[in-house]
C-alpha positions in Angstrom: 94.3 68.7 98.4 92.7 66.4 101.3 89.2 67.1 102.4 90.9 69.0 105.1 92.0 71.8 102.9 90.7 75.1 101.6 92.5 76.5 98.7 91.5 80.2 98.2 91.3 80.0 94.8 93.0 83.0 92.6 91.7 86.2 90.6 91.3 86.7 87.1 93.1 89.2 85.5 91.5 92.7 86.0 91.8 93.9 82.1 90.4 92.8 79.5 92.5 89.8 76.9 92.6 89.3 73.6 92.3 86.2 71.5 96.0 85.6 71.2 96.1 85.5 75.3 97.9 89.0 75.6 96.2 91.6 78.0 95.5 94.7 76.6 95.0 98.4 78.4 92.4 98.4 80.3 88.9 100.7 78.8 89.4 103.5 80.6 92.2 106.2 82.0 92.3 108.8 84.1 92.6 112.8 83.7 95.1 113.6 86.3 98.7 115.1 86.0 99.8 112.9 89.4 103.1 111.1 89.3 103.6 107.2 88.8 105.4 105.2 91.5 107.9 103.0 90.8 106.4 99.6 91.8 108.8 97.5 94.1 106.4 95.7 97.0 104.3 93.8 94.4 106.9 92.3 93.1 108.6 92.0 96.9 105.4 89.9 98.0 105.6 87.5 95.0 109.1 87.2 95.9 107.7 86.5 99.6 105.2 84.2 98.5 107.5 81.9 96.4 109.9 82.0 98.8 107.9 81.3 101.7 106.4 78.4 99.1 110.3 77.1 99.1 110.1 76.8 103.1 107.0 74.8 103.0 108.0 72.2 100.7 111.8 71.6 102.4 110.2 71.6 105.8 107.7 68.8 104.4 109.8 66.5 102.7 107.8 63.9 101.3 110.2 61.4 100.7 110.9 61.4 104.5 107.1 61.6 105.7 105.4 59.1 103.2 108.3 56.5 104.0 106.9 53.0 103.9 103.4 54.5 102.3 101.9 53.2 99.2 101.7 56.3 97.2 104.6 57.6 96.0 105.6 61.1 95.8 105.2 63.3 92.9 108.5 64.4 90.8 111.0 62.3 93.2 113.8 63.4 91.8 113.5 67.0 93.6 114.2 65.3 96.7 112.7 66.3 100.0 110.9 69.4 97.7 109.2 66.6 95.7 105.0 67.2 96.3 102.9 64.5 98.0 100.9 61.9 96.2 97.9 63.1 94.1 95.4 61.7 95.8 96.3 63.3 98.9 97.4 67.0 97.1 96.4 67.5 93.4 97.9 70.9 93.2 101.2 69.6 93.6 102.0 70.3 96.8 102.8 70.0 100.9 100.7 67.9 103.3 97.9 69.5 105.5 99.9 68.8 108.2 102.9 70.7 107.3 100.4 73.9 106.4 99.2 73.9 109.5 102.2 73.6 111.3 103.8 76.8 109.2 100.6 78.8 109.5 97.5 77.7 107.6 94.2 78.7 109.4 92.4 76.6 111.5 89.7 78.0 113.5 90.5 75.8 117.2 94.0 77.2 116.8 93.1 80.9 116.9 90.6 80.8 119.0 91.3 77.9 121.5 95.0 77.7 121.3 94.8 81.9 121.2 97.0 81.7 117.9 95.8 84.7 116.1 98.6 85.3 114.3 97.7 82.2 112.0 94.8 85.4 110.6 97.7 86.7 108.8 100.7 83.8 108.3 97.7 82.2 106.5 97.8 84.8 103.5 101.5 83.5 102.8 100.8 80.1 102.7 99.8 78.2 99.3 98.5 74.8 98.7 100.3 73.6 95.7 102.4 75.0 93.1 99.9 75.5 90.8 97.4 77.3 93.4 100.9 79.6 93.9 101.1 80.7 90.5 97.6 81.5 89.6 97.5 83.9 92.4 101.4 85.3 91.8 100.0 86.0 87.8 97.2 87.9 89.4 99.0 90.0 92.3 101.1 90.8 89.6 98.5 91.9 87.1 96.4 93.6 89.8 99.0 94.8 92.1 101.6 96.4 89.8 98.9 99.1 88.3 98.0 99.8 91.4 100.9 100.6 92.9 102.2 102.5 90.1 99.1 104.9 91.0 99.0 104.8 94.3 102.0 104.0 96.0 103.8 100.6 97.8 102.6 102.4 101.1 98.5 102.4 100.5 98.4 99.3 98.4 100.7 97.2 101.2 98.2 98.3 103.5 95.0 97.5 101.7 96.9 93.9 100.9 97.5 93.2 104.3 94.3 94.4 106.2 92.0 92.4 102.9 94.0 89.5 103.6 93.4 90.0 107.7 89.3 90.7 106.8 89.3 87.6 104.4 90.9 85.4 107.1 88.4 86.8 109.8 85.4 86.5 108.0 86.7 82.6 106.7 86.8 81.6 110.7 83.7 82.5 111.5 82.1 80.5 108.6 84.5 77.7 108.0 85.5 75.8 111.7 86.1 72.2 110.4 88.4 72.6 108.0 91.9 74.4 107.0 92.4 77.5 104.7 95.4 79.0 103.0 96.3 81.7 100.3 96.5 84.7 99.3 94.0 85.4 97.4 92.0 87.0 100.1 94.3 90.0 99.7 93.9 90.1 95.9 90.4 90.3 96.4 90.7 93.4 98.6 92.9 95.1 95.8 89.9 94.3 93.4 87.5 95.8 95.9 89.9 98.9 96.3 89.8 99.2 92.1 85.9 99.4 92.1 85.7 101.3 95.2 88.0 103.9 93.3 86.7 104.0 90.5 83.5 105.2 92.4 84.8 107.8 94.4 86.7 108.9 91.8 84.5 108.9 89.0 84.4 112.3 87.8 87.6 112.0 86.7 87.6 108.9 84.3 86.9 108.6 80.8 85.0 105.3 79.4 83.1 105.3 83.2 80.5 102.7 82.0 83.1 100.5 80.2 85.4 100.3 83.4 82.5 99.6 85.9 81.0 96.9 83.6 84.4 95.1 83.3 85.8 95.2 87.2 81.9 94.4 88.1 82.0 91.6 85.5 85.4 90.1 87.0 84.3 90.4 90.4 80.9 88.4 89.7 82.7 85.5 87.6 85.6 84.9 90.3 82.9 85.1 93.3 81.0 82.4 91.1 83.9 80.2 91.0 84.4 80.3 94.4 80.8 78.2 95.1 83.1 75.3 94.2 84.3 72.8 96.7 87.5 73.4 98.5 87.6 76.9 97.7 87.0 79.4 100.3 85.1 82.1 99.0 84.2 83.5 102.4 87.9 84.2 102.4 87.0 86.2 99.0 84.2 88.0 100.2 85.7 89.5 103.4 88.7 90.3 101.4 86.3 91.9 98.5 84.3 93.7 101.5 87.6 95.4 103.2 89.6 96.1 100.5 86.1 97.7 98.8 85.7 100.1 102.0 89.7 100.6 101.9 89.9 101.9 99.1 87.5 104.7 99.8 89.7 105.9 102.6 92.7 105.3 101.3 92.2 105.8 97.1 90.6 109.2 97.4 92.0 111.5 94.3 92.0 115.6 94.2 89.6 116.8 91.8 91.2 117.6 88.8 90.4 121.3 88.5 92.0 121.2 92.6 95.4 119.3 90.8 95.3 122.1 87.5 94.2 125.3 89.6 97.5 127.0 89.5 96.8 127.3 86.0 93.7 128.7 86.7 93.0 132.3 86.6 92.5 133.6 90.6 89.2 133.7 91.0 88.9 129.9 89.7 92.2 128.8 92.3 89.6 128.6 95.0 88.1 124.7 94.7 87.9 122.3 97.1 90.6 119.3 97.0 87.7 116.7 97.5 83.8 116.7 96.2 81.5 116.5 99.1 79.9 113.0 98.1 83.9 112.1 98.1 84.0 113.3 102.5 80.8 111.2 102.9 82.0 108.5 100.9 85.6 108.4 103.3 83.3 108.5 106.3 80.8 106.1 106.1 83.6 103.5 104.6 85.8 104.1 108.2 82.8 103.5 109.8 81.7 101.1 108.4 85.3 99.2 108.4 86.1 99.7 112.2 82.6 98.1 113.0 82.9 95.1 111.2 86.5 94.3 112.4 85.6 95.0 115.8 82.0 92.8 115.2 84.1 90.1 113.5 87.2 89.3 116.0 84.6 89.7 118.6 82.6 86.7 117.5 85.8 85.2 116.3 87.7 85.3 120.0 84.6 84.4 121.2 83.8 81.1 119.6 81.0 82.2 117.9 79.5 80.4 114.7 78.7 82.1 111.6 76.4 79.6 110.6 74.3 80.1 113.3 73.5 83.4 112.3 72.7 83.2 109.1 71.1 79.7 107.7 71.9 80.2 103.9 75.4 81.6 104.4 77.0 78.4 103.4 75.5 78.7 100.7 78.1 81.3 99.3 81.1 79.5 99.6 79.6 75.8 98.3 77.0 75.1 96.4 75.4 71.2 96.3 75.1 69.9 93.0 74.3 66.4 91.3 78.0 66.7 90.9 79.6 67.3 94.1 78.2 67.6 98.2 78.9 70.1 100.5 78.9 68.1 103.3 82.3 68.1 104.4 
């Protein structure tokens, strides 16, 4: 992609893999007797996101736009879908140009051309082919478990709101450049797994091995996003409200609340929720409706991020012998 663009790069797979590359069930389960929902808006948004993927490449027809350029485009014989020249889009895909006019974030458009729609379009938007399937293979791996256990309903919402925070908290740090992808939202979902494995945790088996292993996916896909062109604040603020989500919206029963009809009546009386469970749910909404309102605040406002913290640039790109961060 061009200097312009921020790619927000995909997460890994949230179980663990075996030497022959085949995921295996993940180290834990969970003692409950709740039903499993038949997944369908996973696989909906993957359909959305390569369809919407589709759009971008007929609306920027390459062979039509680079027309008299040096650099020819990539895989010509697809016609107008055919990708722009390497140099200009490694990933194998549209212009910045065309992403921004279909959606991509750009921090001027939302807040001086009052576009804030672009906080969401952004989250359908992908800069190549191959930054489209990494994050497709992981909505799928994420998403799909999820949504078996939880519903389409709470997991569509989580999606969507994570991909809203990621977007916010991106603007606020990120002002010169643009931003596109979903994986914002699939950071949220991962946030939503460790937040419910917390506020649930009296009910797993294997607690220690499932904490280590989200814990240990979380840090490694952070620490890829210090690399240039990839927009870990996006990560971050989609990690940060998809974490609190899933407090308020992943809360389970207790298990002896879900088995007390088989209880003898004295033992039928028990709580549906643990009290650290209530303060958990409260102090997540709280803490959620603050920071949105704190962050689109600043955002509608023109603030800088930057400005407010020194080092926070730090956490999306860090300078090496390598590479600068300059740009």
């Amino acid at each position: 992609m061009s200097n312009q663009d921020l790619e927000r790069g995909a997460a890994k797979n949230p179980t663990n893999s075996n030497p022959t590359g085949n995921y295996s069930a993940p180290p834990y389960h969970v003692e409950t007797s709740e039903k499993q929902w038949t997944p369908w808006l996973v696989p909906m948004f993957v359909v959305a996101n390569i369809a919407m993927f589709i759009v971008v490449m007929y609306v920027n027809n390459c062979p039509k736009t680079n027309l008299g350029v040096g650099d020819k485009c990539v895989a010509g014989f697809l016609g107008r879908f055919s990708f722009q020249p390497l140099k200009e889009n490694p990933l194998l895909g549209p212009s910045s140009n065309t992403l921004v006019k279909l959606g991509a974030l750009k921090w001027d458009k939302v807040v001086h051309e009052h576009q804030g729609w672009r906080l969401l379009s952004c989250i359908w938007l992908h800069a190549g082919i191959i930054h489209l399937l990494a994050n497709m293979l992981s909505l799928v791996v994420i998403g799909i478990r999820l949504e078996q256990q939880f519903g389409f309903v709470r997991i569509g919402i989580i999606y969507l709101v994570a991909g809203v925070g990621g977007s916010v908290m991106s603007s606020l740090f990120i002002q010169n450049n643009i931003s596109v992808g979903a994986s914002g939202a699939l950071f949220g979902l991962l946030g939503a797994m460790l937040s419910e494995l917390l506020t649930n945790w009296t009910i797993y088996t294997n607690k220690a091995a499932a904490l280590f292993t989200l814990i240990v996916i979380v840090a490694i896909n952070l620490a890829v996003g210090i690399l240039p062109h990839v927009d870990n604040f996006a990560h971050i603020g989609g990690f940060l409200t998809g974490f609190l989500l899933g407090f308020v919206l992943l809360i389970r029963p207790q298990f002896k609340w879900i088995e007390r009809h088989h209880l003898p009546p004295s033992a039928q009386r028990v709580s549906k929720y643990k009290i650290y469970q209530y303060i958990l749910w409260i102090v997540a909404a709280i803490l959620l409706v603050a920071g949105f309102t704190v962050g689109l605040v600043m955002l509608f406002r023109g603030e800088n991020g930057n400005k407010h913290c020194s080092w926070c640039h730090y956490l999306s790109c860090v300078p090496t012998s390598r590479w600068d961060c300059g740009n």
